[in-house]
C-alpha positions as CSV (number, residue, x, y, z in Angstrom):
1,X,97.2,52.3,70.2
2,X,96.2,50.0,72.6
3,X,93.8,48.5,70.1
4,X,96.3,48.1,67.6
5,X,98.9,46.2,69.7
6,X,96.7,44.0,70.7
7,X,95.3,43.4,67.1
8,X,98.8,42.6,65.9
9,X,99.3,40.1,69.4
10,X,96.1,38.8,67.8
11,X,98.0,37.9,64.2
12,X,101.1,36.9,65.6
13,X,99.2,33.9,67.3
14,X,97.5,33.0,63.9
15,X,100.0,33.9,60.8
16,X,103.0,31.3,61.6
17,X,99.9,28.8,61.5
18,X,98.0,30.2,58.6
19,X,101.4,30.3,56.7
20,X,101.9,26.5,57.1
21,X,98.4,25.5,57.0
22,X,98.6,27.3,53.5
23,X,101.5,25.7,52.7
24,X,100.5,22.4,53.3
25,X,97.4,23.0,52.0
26,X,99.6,24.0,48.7
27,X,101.2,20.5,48.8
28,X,97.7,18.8,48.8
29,X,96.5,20.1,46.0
30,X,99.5,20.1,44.0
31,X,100.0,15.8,44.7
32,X,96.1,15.2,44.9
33,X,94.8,16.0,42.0
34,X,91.0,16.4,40.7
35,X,91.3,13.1,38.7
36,X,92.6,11.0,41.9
37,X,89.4,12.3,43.4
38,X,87.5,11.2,40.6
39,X,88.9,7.9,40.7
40,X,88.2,7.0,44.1
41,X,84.7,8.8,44.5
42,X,83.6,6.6,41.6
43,X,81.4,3.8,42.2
44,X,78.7,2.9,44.1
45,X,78.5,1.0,47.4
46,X,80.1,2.0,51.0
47,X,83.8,2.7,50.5
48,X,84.0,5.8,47.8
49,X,81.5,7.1,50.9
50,X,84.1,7.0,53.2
51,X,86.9,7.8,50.9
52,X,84.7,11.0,50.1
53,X,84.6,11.8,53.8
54,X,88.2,11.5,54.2
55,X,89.9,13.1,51.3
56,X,87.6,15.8,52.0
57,X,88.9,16.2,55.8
58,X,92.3,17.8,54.6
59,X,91.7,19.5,51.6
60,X,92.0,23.4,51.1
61,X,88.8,23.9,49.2
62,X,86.3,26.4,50.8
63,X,82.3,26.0,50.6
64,X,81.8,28.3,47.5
65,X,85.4,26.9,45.3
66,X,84.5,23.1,46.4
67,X,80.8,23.4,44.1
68,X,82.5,22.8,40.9
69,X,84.6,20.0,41.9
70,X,81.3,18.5,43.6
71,X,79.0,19.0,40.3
72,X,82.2,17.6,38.1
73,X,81.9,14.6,40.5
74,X,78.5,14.1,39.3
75,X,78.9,14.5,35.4
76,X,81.5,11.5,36.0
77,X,79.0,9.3,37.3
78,X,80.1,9.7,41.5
79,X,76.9,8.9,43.5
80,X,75.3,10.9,45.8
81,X,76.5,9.6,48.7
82,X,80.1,9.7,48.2
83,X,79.7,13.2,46.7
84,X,77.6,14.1,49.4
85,X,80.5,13.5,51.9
86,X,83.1,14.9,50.0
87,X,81.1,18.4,50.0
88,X,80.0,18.2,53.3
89,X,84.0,17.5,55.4
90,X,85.8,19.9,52.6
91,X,84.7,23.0,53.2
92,X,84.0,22.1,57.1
93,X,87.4,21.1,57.8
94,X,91.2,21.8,56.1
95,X,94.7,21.7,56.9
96,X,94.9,25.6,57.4
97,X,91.9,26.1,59.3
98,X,93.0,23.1,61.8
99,X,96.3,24.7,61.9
100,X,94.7,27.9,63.0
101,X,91.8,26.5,65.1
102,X,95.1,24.9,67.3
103,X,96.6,28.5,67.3
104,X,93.8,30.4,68.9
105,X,92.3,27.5,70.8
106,X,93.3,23.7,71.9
107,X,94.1,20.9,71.3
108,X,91.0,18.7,71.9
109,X,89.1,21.5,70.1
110,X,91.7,21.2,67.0
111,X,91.1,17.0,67.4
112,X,87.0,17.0,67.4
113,X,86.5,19.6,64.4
114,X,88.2,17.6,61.5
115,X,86.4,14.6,63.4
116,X,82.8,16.0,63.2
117,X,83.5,16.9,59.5
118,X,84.4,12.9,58.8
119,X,81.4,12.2,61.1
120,X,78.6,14.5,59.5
121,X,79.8,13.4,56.3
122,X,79.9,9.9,56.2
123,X,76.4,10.0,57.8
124,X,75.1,12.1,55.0
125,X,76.7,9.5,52.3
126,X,75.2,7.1,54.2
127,X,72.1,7.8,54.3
128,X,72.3,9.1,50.6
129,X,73.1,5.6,49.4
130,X,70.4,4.0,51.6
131,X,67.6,6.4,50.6
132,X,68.5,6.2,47.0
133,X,68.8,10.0,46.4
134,X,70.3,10.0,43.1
135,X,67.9,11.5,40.9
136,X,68.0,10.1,36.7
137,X,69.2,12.8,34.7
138,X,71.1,16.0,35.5
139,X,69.2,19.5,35.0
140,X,71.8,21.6,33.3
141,X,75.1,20.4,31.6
142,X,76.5,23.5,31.9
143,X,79.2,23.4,34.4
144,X,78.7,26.0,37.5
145,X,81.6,28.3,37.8
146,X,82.3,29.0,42.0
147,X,83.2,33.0,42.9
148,X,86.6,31.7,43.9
149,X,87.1,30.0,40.5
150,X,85.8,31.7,37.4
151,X,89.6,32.3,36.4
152,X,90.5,28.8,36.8
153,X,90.6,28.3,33.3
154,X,92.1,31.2,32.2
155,X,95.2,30.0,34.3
156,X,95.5,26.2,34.2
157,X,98.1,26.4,31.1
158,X,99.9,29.1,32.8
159,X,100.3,27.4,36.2
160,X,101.9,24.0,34.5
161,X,104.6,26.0,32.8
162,X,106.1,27.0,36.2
163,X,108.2,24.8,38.6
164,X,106.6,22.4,41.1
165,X,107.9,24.5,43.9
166,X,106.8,27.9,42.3
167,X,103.4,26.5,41.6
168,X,102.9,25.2,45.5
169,X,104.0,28.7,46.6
170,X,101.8,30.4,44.4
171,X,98.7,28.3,45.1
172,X,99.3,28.7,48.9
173,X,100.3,32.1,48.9
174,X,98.0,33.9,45.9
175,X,95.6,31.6,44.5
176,X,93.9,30.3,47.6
177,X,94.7,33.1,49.6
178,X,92.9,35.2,47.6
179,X,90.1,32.8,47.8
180,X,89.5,33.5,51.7
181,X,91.2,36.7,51.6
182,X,88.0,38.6,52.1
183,X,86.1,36.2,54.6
184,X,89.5,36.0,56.7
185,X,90.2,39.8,57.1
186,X,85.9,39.5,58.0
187,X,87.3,37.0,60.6
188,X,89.9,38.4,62.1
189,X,88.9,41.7,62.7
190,X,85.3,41.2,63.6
191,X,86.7,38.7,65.8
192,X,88.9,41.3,67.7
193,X,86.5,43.7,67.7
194,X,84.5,41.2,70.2
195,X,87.8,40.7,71.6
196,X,88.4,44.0,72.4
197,X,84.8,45.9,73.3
198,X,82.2,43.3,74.5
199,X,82.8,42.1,78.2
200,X,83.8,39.1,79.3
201,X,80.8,37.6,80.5
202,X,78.0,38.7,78.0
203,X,77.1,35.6,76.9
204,X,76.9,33.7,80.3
205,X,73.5,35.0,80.7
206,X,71.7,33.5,77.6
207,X,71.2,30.1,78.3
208,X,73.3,27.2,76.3
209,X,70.3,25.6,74.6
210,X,68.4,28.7,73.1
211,X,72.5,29.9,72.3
212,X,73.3,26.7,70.3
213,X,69.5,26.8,68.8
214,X,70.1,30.1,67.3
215,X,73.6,29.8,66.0
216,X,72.1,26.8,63.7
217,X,69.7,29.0,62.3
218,X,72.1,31.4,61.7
219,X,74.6,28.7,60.5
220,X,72.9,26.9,57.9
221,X,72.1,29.8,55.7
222,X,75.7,31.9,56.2
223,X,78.3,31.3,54.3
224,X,81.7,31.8,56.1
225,X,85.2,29.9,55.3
226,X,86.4,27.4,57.8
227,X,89.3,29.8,58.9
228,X,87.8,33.3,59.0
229,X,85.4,31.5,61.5
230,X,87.8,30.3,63.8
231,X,88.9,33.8,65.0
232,X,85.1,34.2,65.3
233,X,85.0,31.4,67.4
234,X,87.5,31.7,69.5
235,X,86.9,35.5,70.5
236,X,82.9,34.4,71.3
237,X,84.2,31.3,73.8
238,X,86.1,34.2,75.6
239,X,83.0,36.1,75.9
240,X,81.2,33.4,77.8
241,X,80.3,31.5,74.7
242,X,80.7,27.4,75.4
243,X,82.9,25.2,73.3
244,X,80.2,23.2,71.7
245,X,78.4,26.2,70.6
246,X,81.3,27.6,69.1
247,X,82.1,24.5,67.6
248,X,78.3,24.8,65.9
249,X,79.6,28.1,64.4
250,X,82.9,26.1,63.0
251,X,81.2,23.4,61.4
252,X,77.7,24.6,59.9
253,X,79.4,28.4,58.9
254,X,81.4,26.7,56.2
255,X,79.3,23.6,55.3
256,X,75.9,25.3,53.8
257,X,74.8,28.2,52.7
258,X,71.8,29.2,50.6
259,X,73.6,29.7,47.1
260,X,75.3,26.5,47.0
261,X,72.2,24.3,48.7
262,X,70.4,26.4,45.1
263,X,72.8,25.0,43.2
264,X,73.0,21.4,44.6
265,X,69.8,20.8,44.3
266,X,69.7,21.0,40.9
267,X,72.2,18.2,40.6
268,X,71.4,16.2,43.5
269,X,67.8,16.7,44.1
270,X,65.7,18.8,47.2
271,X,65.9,15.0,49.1
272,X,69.8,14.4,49.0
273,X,70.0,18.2,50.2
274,X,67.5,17.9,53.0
275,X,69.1,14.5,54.3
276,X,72.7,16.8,54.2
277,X,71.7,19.3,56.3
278,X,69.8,17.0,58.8
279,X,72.8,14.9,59.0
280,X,75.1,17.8,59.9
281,X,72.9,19.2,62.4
282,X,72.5,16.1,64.0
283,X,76.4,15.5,64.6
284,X,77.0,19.3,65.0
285,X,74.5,19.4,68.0
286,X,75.5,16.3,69.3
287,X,79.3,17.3,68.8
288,X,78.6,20.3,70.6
289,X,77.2,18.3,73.9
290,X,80.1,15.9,74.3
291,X,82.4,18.7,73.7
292,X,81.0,20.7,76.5
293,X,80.6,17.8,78.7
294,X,84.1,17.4,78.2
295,X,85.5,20.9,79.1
296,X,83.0,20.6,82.4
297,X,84.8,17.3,83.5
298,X,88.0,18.2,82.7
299,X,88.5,21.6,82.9
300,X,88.1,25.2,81.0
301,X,89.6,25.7,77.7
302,X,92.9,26.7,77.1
303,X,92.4,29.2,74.7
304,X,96.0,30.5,73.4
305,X,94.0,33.8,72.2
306,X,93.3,35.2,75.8
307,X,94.3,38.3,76.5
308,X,96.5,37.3,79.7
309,X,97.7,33.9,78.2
310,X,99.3,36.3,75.6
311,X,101.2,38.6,77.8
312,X,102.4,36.0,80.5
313,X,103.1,32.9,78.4
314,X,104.2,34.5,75.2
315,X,107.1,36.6,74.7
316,X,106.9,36.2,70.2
317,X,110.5,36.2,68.8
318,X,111.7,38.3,65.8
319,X,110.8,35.6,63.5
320,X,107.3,35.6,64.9
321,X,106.8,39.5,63.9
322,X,108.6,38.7,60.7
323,X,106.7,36.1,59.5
324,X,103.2,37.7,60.8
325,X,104.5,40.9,58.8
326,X,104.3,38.9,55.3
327,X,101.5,37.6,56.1
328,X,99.9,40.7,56.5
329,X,101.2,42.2,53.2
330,X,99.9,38.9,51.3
331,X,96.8,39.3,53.0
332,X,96.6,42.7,52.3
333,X,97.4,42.3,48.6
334,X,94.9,39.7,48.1
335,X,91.8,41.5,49.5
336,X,93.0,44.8,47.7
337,X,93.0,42.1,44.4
338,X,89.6,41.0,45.1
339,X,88.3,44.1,46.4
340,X,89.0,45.7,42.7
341,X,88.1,42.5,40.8
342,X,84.5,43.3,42.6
C-alpha cells in the first residue's frame, strides 16, 4: 500500500504538467504546420540553421515520429544543416517534457535542457553547412513511415472534418499521447521503482566521470522519449546521481538511437550522421559540467519529486487528484491501444 500511495504522490506531481504540456503541445501543432516548416527550413546559408534549431525547441514530435518530417524536409530540397538541427532539438526538447522536467525537478534544470537542445543543434547545422555534408542524390524515394505514424494517412481527412478545438484535444489527448504512451508508463514506473527500492546514496560511490562516460554509451544507441526520461532522471539524481549526468540521460535518450541514425544515413549520408552525434556529445558533456558546477556553487537541487519535499510542502487539492485521475485513464487507454495494435 505504501508503494502505491506513493506512486500516485509520484503522478500527482507530473499529470497537471503533462496535461498542459500536451495541450500546448496540441496548439503547436495545430497553428505550425508541416508546410511553415518547410518554408523556413528551405534554403541554404546560416538562418534556416537556426530557425531549424528553434522551431524544433518546442515542438511535440518524439525521436521515432519526427523521421518522416526530417526525410520530407529533404525531398523538398532543406539542407543538411538546417535539417540536421531541426532533428537533433525536436525530439531532445518539447513543451510537455519541459513542462514535466519543471514538475519533478527545477527551475534552472527546466531552463538549460531546451537550451542544450538549441545549442547541440545549431552546432550540428553548423558544421553540416561548413563541411558540405549533403550528399547528390537521395537513396530511396520511398518515404519512411515512423512507428508513431504509419496511420497518419489513414486519418488526415478525418482529423480536418472536426472542429479546431476538437482536433487540438484529440491530438493532445489521443494522437500524441498514444505516441509516448508506452515509453512514458516505461518512465514513470521504472522511475518509481528506483524511487522506491534503491537507497539513497548508491550512486555516490561510482565516480562522476566514468558515471557520465557510461550513460553516453548507453544514450546514443537507446531510444527513449523526452518525457518518459525525465521521471528517469529525476528518480537517479535522488539516488546520488549528479545533475549533469542526468541531464546526459535527458538529452542523448531522445536525440539518437540506432534505427533512426540507419535510416538517416541513407538520406543524409554516414558524415552528416557522424558530425550529429559528435556535436551532441560535445554540448551534452560540456552541459553536464557547467550544470554541476552550478548546483556545487549554488546549492543542491530542488527536486519537487523527493520523497519529504512531497509530504511537507505539498498538501494536492481535489483538483490535483482529479485531474491526475484522467490522466491516468488516458494514459491507460492509450498503452492498452498500442499494446493491442502490437
Amino acid at each position: 500500500m505504501t508503494f502505491i500511495r506513493e506512486f500516485w504522490e509520484y503522478l500527482l506531481l507530473s499529470a497537471p504538467y503533462l496535461m498542459l504540456g500536451l495541450l500546448v503541445a496540441a496548439l503547436i501543432h495545430e497553428f505550425i504546420t508541416e508546410k511553415t516548416i518547410k518554408k523556413h527550413l528551405g534554403g541554404s546559408g546560416f538562418l534556416p540553421i537556426f530557425k531549424g534549431a528553434l522551431l524544433g525547441v518546442p515542438l511535440p514530435l518524439c525521436s521515432c515520429s519526427v523521421i518522416p518530417v526530417a526525410v520530407e524536409l529533404k525531398k523538398s530540397g532543406a539542407k543538411n544543416g538546417a535539417t540536421s538541427a531541426f532533428l537533433i532539438s525536436t525530439p531532445e526538447s518539447g513543451i510537455d517534457s519541459v513542462a514535466v522536467t519543471y514538475a519533478m525537478m527545477d527551475l534552472p534544470m527546466t531552463i538549460l535542457r531546451p537550451l542544450v537542445a538549441f545549442i547541440s543543434s545549431l552546432l550540428a547545422g553548423i558544421l553540416n553547412y561548413l563541411f558540405k555534408t549533403d550528399i547528390s542524390a537521395l537513396v530511396e524515394e520511398k518515404k519512411e513511415k515512423s512507428c508513431c505514424h504509419q496511420e497518419k494517412e489513414k486519418t488526415t481527412k478525418k482529423q480536418k472534418e472536426r472542429g479546431t478545438i476538437q482536433r487540438i484535444l484529440r491530438y493532445a489527448y489521443h494522437d500524441l499521447l498514444k505516441d509516448i504512451a508506452l515509453w512514458l508508463c516505461f518512465g514513470l514506473i521504472v522511475g518509481h521503482l528506483i524511487n522506491y527500492f534503491i537507497p539513497d546514496d548508491f550512486f555516490l560511490q561510482f565516480s562522476s566521470f566514468w558515471t557520465r562516460i557510461i550513460v553516453v554509451f548507453i544514450g546514443i544507441p537507446l531510444y527513449i522519449c523526452a518525457s518518459a526520461s525525465t521521471p528517469l532522471a529525476a528518480s537517479l539524481i535522488l539516488k546520488g546521481i549528479s545533475p549533469g549526468t542526468a541531464l546526459l540521460l535527458l538529452t542523448l535518450g531522445p536525440a539518437t538511437n540506432i534505427s533512426n541514425l540507419a535510416v538517416l544515413q541513407k538520406y543524409m549520408g554516414k558524415k552528416s550522421i557522424i558530425i550529429n552525434i559528435i556535436s551532441i556529445v560535445i554540448i551534452s558533456l560540456l552541459g553536464a559540467y557547467f550544470l554541476d558546477l552550478f548546483y556545487e556553487n549554488y546549492g543542491p537541487i530542488q527536486m519537487k519529486l523527493d520523497s519529504k519535499h512531497l509530504h511537507e510542502h505539498n498538501e494536492f487539492p481535489l483538483y490535483t487528484h482529479l485531474i491526475t485521475g484522467i490522466f491516468s485513464f488516458l494514459l491507460i487507454r492509450a498503452t492498452f491501444f498500442e499494446l493491442k495494435k502490437k
